[in-house]
PDB file of N, CA, C and O in Angstrom:
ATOM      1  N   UNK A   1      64.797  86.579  90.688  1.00  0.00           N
ATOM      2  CA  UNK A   1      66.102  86.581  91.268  1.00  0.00           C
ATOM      3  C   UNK A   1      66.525  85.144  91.576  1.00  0.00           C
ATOM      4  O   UNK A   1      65.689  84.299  91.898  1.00  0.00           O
ATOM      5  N   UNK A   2      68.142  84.809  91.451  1.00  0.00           N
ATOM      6  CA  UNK A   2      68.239  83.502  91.467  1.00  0.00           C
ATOM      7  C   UNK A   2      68.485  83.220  92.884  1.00  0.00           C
ATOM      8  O   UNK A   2      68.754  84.140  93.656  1.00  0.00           O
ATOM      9  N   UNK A   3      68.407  81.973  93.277  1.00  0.00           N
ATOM     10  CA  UNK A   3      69.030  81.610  94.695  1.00  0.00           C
ATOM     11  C   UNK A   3      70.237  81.137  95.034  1.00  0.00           C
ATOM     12  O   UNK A   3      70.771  80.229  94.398  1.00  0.00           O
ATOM     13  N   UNK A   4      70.762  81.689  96.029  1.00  0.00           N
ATOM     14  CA  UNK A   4      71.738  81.538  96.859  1.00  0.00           C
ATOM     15  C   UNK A   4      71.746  79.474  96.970  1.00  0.00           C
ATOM     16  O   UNK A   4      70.877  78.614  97.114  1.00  0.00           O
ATOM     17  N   UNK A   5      72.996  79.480  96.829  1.00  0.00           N
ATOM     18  CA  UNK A   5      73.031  77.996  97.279  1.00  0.00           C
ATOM     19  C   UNK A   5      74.145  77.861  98.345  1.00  0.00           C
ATOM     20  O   UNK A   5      75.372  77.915  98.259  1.00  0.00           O
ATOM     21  N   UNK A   6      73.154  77.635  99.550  1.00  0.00           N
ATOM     22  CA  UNK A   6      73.560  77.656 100.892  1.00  0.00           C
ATOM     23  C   UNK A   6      75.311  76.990 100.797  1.00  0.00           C
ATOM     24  O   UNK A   6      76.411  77.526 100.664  1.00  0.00           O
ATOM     25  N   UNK A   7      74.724  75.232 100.982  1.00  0.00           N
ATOM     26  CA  UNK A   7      76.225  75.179 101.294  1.00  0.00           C
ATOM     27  C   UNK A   7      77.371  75.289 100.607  1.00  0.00           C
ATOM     28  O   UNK A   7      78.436  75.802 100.950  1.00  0.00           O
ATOM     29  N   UNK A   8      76.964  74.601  99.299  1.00  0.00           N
ATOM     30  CA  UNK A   8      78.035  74.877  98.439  1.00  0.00           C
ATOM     31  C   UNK A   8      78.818  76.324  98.271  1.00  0.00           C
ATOM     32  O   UNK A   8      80.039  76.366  98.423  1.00  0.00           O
ATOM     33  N   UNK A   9      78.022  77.558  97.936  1.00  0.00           N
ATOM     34  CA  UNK A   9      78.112  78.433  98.154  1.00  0.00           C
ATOM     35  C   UNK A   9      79.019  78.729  98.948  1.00  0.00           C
ATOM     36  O   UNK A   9      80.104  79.133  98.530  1.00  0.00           O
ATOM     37  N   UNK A  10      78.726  78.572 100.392  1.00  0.00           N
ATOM     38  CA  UNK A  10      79.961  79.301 101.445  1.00  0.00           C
ATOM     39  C   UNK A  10      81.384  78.771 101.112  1.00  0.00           C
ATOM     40  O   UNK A  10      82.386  79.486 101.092  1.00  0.00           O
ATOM     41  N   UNK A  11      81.357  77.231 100.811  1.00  0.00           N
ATOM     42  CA  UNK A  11      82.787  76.706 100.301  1.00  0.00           C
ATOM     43  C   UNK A  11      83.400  77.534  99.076  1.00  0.00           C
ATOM     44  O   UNK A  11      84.567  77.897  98.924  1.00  0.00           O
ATOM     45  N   UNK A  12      82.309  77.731  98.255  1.00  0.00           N
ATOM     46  CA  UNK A  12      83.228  78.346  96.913  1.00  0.00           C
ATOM     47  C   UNK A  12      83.371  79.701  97.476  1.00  0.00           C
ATOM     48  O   UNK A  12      84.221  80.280  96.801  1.00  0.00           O
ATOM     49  N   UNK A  13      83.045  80.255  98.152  1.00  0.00           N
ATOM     50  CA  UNK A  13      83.560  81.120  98.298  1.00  0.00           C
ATOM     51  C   UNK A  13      84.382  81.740  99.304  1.00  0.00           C
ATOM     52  O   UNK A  13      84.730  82.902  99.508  1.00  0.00           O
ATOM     53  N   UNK A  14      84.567  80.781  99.802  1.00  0.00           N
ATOM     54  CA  UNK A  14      85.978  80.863 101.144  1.00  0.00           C
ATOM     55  C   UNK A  14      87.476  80.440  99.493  1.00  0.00           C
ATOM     56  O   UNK A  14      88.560  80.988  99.293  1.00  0.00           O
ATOM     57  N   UNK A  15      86.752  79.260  98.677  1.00  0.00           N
ATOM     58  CA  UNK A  15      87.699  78.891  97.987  1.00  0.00           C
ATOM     59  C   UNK A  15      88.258  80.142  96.736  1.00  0.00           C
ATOM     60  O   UNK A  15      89.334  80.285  96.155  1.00  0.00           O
ATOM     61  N   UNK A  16      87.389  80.650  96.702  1.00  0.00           N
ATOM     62  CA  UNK A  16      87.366  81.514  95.828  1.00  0.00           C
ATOM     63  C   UNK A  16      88.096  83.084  96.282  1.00  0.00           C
ATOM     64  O   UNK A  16      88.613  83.795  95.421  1.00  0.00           O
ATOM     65  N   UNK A  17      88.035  83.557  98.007  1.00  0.00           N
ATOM     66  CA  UNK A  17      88.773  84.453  98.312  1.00  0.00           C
ATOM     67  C   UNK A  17      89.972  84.075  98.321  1.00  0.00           C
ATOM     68  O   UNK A  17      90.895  84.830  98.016  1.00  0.00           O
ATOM     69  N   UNK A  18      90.146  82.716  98.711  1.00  0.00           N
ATOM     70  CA  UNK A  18      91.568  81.920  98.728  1.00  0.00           C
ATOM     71  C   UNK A  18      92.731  82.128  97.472  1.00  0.00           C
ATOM     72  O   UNK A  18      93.944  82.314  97.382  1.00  0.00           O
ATOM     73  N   UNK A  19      91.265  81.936  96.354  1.00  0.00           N
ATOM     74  CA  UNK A  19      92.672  81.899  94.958  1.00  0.00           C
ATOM     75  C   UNK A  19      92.858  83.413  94.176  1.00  0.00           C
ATOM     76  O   UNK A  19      93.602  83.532  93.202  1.00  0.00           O
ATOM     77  N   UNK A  20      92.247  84.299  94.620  1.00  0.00           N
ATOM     78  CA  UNK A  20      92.434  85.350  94.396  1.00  0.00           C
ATOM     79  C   UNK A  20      92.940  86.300  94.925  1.00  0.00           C
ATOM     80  O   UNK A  20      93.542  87.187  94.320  1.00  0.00           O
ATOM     81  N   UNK A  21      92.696  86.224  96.605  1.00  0.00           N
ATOM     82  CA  UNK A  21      94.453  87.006  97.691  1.00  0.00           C
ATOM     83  C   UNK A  21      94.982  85.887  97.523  1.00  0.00           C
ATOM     84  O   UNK A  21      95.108  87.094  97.321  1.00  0.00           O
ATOM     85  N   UNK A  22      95.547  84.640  97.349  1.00  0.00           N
ATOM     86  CA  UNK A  22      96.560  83.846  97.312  1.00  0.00           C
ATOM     87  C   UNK A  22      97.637  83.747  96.386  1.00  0.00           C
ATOM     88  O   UNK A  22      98.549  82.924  96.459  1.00  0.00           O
ATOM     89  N   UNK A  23      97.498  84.593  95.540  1.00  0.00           N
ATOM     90  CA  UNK A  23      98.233  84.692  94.112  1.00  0.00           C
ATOM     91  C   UNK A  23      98.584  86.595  94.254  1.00  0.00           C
ATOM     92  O   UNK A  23      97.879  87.547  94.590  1.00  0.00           O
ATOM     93  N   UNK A  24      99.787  86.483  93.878  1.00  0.00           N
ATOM     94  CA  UNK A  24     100.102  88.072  93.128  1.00  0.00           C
ATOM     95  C   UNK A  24      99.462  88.453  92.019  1.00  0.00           C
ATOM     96  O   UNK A  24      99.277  89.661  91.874  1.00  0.00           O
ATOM     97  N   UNK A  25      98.948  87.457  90.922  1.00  0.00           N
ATOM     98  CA  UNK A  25      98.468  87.626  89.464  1.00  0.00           C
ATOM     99  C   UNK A  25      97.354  86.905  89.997  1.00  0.00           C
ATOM    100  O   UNK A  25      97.825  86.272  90.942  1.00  0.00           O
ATOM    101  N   UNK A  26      96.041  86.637  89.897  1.00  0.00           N
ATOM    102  CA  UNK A  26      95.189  85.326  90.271  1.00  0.00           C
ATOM    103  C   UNK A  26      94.707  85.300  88.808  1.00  0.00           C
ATOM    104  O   UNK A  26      94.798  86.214  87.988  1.00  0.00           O
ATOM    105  N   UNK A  27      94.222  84.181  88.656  1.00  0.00           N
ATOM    106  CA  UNK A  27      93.114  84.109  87.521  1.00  0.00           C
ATOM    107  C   UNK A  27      91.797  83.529  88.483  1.00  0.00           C
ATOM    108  O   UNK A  27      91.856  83.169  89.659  1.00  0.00           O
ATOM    109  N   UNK A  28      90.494  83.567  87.503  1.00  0.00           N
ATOM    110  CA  UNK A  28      89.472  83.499  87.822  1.00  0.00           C
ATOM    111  C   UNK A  28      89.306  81.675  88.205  1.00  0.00           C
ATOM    112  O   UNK A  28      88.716  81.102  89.121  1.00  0.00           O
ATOM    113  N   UNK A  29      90.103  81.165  87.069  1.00  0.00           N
ATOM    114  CA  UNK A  29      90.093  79.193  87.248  1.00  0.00           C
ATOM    115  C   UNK A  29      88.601  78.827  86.616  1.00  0.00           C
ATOM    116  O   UNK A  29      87.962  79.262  85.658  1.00  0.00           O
ATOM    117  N   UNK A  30      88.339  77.718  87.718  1.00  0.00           N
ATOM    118  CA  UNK A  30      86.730  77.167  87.521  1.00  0.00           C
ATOM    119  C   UNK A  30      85.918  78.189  87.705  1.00  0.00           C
ATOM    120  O   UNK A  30      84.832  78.187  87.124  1.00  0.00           O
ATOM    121  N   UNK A  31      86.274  79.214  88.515  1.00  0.00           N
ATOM    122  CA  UNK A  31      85.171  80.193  88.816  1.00  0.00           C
ATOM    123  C   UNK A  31      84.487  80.682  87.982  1.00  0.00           C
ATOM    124  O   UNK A  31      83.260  80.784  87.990  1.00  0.00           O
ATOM    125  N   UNK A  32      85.509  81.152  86.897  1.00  0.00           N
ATOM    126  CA  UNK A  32      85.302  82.078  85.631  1.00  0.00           C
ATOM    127  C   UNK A  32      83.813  81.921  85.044  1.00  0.00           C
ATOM    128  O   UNK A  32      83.503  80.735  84.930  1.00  0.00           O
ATOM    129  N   UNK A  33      82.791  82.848  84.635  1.00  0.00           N
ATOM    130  CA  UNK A  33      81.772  82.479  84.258  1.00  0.00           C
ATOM    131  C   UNK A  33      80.818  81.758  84.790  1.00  0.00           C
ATOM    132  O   UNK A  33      80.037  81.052  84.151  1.00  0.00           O
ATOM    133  N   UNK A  34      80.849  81.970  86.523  1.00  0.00           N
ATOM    134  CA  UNK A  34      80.066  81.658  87.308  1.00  0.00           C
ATOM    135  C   UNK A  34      78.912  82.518  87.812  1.00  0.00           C
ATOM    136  O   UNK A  34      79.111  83.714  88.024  1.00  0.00           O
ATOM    137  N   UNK A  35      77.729  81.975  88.011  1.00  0.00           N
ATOM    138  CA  UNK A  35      76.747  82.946  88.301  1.00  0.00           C
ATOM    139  C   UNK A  35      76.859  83.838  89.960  1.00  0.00           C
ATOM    140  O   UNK A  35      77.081  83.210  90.995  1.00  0.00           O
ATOM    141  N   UNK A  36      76.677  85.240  89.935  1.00  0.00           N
ATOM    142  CA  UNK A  36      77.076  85.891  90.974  1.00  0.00           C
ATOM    143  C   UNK A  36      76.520  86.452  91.689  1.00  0.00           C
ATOM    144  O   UNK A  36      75.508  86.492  90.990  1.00  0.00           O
ATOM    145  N   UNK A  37      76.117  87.215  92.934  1.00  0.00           N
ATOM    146  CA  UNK A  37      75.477  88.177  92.787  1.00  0.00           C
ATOM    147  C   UNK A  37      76.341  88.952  93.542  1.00  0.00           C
ATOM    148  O   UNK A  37      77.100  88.444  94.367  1.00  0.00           O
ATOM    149  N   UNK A  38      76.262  90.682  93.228  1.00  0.00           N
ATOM    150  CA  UNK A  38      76.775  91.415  94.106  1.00  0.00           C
ATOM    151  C   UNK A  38      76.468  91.912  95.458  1.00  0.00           C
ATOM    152  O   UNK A  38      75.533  92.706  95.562  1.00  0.00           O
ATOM    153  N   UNK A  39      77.096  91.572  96.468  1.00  0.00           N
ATOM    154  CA  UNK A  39      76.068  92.258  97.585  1.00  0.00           C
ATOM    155  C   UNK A  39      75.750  93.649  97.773  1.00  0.00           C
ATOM    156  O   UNK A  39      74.745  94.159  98.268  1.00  0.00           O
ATOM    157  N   UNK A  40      77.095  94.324  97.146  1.00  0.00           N
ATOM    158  CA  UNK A  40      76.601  95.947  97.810  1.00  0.00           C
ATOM    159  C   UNK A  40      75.830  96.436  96.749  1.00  0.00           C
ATOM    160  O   UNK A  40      75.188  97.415  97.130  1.00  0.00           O
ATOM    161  N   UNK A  41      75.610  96.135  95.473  1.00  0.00           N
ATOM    162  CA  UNK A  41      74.412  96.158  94.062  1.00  0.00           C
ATOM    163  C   UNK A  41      73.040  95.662  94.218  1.00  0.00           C
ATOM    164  O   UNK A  41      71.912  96.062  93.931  1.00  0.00           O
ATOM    165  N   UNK A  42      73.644  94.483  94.867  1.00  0.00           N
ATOM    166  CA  UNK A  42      72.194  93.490  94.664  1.00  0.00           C
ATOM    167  C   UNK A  42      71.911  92.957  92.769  1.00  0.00           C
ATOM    168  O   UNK A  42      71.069  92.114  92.460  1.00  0.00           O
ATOM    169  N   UNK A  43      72.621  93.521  91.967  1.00  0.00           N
ATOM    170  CA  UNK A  43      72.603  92.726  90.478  1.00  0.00           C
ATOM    171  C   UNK A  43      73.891  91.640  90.711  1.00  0.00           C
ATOM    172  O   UNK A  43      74.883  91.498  91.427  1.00  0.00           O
ATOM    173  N   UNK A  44      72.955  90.781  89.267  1.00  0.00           N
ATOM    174  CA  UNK A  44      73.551  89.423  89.147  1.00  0.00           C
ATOM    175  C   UNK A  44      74.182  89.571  87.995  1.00  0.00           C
ATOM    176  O   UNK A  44      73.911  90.376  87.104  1.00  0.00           O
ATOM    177  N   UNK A  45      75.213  88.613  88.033  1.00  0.00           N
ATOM    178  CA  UNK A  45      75.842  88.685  86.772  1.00  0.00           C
ATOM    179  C   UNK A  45      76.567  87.556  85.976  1.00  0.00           C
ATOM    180  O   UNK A  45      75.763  87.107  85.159  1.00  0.00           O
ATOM    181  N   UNK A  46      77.758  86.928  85.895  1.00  0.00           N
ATOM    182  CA  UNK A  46      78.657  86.133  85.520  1.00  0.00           C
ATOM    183  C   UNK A  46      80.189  86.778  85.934  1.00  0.00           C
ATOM    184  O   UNK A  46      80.602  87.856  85.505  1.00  0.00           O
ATOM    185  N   UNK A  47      80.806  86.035  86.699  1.00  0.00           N
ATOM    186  CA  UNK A  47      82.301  86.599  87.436  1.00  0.00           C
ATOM    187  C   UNK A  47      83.626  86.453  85.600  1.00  0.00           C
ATOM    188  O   UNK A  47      84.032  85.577  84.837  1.00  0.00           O
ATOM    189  N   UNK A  48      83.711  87.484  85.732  1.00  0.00           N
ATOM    190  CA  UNK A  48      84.492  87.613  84.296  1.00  0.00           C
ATOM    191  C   UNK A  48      86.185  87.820  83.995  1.00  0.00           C
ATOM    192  O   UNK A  48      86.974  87.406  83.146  1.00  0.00           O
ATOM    193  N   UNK A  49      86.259  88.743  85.252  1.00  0.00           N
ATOM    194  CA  UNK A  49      88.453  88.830  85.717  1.00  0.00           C
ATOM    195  C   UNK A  49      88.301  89.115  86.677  1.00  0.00           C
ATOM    196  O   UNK A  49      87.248  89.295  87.287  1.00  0.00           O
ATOM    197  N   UNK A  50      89.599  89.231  87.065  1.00  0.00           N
ATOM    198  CA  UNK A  50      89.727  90.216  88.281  1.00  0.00           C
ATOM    199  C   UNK A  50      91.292  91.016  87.961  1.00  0.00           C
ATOM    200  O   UNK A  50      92.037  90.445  87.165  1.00  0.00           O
ATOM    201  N   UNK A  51      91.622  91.952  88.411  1.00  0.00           N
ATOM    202  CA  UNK A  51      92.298  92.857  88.416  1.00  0.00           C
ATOM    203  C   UNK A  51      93.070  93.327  89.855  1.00  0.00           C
ATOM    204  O   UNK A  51      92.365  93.630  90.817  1.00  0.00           O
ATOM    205  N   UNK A  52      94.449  93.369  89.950  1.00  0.00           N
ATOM    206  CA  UNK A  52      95.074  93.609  90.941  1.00  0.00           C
ATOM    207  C   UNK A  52      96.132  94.917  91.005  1.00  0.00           C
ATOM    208  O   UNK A  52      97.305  94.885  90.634  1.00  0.00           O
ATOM    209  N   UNK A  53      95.540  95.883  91.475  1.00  0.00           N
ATOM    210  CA  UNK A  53      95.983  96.975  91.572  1.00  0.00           C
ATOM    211  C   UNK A  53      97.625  97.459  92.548  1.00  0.00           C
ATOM    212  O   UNK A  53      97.659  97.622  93.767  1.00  0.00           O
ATOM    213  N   UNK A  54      98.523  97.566  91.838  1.00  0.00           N
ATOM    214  CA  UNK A  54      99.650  97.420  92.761  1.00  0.00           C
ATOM    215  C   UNK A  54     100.742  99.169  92.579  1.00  0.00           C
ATOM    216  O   UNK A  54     101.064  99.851  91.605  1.00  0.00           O
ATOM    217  N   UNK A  55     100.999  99.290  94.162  1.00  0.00           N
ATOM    218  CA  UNK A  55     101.392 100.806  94.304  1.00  0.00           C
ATOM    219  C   UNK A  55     103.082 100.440  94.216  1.00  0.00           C
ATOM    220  O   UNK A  55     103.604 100.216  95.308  1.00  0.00           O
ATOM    221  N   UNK A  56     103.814 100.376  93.214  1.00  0.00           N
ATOM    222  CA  UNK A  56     105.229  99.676  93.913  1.00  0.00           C
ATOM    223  C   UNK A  56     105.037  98.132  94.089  1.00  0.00           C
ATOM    224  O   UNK A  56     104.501  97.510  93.172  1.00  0.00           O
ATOM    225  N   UNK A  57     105.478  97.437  95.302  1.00  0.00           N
ATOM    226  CA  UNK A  57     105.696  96.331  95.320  1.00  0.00           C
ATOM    227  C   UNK A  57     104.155  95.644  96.842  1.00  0.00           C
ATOM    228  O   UNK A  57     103.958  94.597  97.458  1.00  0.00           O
ATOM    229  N   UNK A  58     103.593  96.798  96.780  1.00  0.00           N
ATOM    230  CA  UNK A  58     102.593  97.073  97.630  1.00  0.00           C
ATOM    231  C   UNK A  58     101.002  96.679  97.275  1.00  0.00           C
ATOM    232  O   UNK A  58     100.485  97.384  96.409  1.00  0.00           O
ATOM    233  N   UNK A  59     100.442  95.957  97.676  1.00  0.00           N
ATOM    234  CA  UNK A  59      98.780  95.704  96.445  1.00  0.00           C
ATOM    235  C   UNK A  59      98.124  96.190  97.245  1.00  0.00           C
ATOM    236  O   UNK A  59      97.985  95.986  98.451  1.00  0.00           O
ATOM    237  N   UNK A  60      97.484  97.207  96.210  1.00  0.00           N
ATOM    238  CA  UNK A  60      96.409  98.371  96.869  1.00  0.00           C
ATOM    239  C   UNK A  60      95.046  97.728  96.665  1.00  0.00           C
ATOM    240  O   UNK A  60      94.411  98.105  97.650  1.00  0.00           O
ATOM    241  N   UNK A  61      94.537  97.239  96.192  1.00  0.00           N
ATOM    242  CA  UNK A  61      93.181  96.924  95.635  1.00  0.00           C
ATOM    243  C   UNK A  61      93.097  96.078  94.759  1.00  0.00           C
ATOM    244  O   UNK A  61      93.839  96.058  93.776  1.00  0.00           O
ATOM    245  N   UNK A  62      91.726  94.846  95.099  1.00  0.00           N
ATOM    246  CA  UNK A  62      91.904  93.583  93.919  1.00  0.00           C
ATOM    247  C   UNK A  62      90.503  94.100  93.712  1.00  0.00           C
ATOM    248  O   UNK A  62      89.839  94.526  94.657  1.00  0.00           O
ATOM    249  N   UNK A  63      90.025  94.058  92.392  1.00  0.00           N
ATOM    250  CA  UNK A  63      88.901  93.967  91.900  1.00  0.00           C
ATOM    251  C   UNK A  63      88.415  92.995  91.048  1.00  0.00           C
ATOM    252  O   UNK A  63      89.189  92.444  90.264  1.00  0.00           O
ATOM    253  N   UNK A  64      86.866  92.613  91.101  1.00  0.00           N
ATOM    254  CA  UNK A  64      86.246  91.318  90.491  1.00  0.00           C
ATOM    255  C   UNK A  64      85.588  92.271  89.166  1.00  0.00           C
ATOM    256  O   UNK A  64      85.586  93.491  89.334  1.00  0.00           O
ATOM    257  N   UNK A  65      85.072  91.750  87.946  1.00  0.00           N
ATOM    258  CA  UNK A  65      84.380  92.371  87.643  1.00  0.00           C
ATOM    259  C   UNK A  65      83.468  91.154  86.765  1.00  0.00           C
ATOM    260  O   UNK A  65      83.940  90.181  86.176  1.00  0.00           O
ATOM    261  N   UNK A  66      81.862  91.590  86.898  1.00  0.00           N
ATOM    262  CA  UNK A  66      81.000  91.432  86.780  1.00  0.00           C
ATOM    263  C   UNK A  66      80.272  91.652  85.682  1.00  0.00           C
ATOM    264  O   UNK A  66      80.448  92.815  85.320  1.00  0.00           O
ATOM    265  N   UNK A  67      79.369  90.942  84.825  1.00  0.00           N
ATOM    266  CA  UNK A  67      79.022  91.115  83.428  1.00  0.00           C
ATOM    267  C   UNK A  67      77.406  91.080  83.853  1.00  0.00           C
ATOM    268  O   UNK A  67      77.144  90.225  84.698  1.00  0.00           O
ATOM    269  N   UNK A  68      76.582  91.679  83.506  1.00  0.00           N
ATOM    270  CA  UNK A  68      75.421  91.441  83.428  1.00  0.00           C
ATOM    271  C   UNK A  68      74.476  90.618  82.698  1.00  0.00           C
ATOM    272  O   UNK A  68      74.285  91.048  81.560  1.00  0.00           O
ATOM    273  N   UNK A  69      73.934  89.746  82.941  1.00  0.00           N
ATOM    274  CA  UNK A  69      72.846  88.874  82.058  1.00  0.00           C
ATOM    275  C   UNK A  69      72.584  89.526  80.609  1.00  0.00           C
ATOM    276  O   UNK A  69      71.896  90.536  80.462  1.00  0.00           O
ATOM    277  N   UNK A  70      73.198  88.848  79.579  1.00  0.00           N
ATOM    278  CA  UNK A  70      72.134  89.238  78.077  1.00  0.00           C
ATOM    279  C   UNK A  70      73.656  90.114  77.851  1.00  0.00           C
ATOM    280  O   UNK A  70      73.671  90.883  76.889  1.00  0.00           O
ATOM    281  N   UNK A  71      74.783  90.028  78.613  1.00  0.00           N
ATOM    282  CA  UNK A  71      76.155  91.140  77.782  1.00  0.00           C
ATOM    283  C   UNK A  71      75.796  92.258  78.421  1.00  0.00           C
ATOM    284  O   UNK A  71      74.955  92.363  79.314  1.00  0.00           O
ATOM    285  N   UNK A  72      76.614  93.283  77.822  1.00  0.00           N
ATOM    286  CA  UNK A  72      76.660  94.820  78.188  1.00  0.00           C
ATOM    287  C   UNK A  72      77.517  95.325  79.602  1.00  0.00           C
ATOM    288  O   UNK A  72      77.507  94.464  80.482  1.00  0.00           O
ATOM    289  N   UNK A  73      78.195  96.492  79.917  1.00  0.00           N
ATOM    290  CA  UNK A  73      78.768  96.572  80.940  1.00  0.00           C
ATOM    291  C   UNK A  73      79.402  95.866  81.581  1.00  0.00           C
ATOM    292  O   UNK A  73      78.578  95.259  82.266  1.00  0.00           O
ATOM    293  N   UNK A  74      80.280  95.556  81.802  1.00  0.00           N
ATOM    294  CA  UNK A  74      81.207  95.293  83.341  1.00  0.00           C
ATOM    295  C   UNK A  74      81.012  95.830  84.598  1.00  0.00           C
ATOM    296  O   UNK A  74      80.770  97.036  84.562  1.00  0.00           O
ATOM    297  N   UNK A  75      81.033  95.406  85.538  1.00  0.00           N
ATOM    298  CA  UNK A  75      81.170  96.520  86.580  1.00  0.00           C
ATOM    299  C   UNK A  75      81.722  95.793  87.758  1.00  0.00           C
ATOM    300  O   UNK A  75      81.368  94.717  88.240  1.00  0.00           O
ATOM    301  N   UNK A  76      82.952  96.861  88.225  1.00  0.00           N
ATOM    302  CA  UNK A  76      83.821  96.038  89.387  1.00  0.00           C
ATOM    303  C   UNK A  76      83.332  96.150  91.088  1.00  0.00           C
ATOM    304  O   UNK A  76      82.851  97.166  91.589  1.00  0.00           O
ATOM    305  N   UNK A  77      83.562  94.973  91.745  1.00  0.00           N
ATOM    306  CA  UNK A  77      83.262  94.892  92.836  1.00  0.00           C
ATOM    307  C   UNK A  77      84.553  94.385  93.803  1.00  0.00           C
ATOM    308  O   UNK A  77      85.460  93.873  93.147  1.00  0.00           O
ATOM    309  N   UNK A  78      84.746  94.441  95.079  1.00  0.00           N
ATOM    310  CA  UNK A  78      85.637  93.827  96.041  1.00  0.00           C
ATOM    311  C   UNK A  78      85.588  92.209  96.049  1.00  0.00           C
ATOM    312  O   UNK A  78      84.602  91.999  96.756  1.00  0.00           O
ATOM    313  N   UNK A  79      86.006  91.173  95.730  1.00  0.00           N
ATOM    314  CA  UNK A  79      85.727  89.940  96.379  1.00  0.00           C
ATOM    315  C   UNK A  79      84.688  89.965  97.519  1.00  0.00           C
ATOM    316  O   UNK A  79      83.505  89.626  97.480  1.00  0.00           O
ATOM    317  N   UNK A  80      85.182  90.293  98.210  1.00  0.00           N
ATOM    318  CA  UNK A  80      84.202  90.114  99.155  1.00  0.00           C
ATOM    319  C   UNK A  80      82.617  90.444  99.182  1.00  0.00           C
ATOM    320  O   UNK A  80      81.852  90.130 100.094  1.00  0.00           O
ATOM    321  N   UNK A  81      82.423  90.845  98.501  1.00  0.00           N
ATOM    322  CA  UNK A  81      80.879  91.449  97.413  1.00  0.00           C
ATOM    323  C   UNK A  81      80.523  90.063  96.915  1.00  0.00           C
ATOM    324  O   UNK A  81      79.352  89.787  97.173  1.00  0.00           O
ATOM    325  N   UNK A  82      81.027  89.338  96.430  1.00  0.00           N
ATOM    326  CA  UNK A  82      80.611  88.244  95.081  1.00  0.00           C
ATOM    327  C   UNK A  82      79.817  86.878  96.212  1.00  0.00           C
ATOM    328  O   UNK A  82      80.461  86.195  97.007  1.00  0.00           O
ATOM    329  N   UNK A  83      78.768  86.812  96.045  1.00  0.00           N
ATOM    330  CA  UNK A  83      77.798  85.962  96.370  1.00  0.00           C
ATOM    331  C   UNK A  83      77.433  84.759  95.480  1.00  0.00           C
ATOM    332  O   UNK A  83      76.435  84.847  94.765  1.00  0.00           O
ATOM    333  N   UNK A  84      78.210  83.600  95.481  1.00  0.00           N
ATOM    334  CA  UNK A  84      77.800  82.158  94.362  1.00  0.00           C
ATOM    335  C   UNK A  84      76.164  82.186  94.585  1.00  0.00           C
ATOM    336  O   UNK A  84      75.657  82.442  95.677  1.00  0.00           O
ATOM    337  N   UNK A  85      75.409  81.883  93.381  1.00  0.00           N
ATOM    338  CA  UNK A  85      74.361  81.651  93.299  1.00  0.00           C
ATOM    339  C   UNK A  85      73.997  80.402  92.691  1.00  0.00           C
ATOM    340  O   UNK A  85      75.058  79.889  92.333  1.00  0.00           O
ATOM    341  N   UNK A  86      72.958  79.591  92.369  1.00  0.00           N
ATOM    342  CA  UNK A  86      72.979  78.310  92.125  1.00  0.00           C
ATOM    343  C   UNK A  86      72.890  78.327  90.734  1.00  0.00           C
ATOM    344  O   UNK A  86      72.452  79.289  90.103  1.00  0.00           O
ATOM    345  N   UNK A  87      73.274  77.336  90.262  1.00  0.00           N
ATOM    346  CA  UNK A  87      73.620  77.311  89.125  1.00  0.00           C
ATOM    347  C   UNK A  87      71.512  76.188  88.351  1.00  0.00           C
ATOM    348  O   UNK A  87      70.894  75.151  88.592  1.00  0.00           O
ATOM    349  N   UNK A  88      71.406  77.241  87.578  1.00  0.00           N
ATOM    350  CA  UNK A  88      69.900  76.586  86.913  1.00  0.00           C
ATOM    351  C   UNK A  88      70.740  75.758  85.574  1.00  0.00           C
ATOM    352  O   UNK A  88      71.867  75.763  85.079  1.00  0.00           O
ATOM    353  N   UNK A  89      69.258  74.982  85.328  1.00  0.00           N
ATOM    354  CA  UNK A  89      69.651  74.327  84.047  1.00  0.00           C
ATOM    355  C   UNK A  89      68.421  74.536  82.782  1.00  0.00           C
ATOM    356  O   UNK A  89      68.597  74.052  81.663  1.00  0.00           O
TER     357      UNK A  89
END
């Protein structure tokens, strides 16, 4: 399992709830294809879109979605789920 990278981490991801409720449309940006982990899963993945669910002029639900190591599946989570992990080389 990869590790959490403390500080950086908490910044990208204050920055990262920022640009995704901060926008009506968000895109992913630098984020895109960043290593993740989910908290309420506990699997890791790569952050791939996100999706903004709207009732009328009303936004019901933003979703992230998540790719698993090696391809295969998507699977969506809340922002607030997505955990930056450190990036290996």
């Amino acid at each position: 399992m990869a590790e959490t990278a403390p500080g950086r981490a908490a910044a990208d991801e204050v920055a990262f709830l920022h640009r995704v409720y901060g926008s009506e449309w968000p895109r992913l940006g630098p984020f895109h294809r960043r290593r993740v982990r989910d908290r309420v899963t506990g699997e890791e993945g790569t952050l791939r879109d996100v999706m903004v669910w709207w009732n009328g002029e009303k936004r019901e639900r933003t979703e992230i979605f998540i790719r698993p190591p090696g391809g295969g599946y998507e699977w969506p989570t809340a922002p607030e789920n997505v955990e930056f992990l450190r990036e290996t080389t």
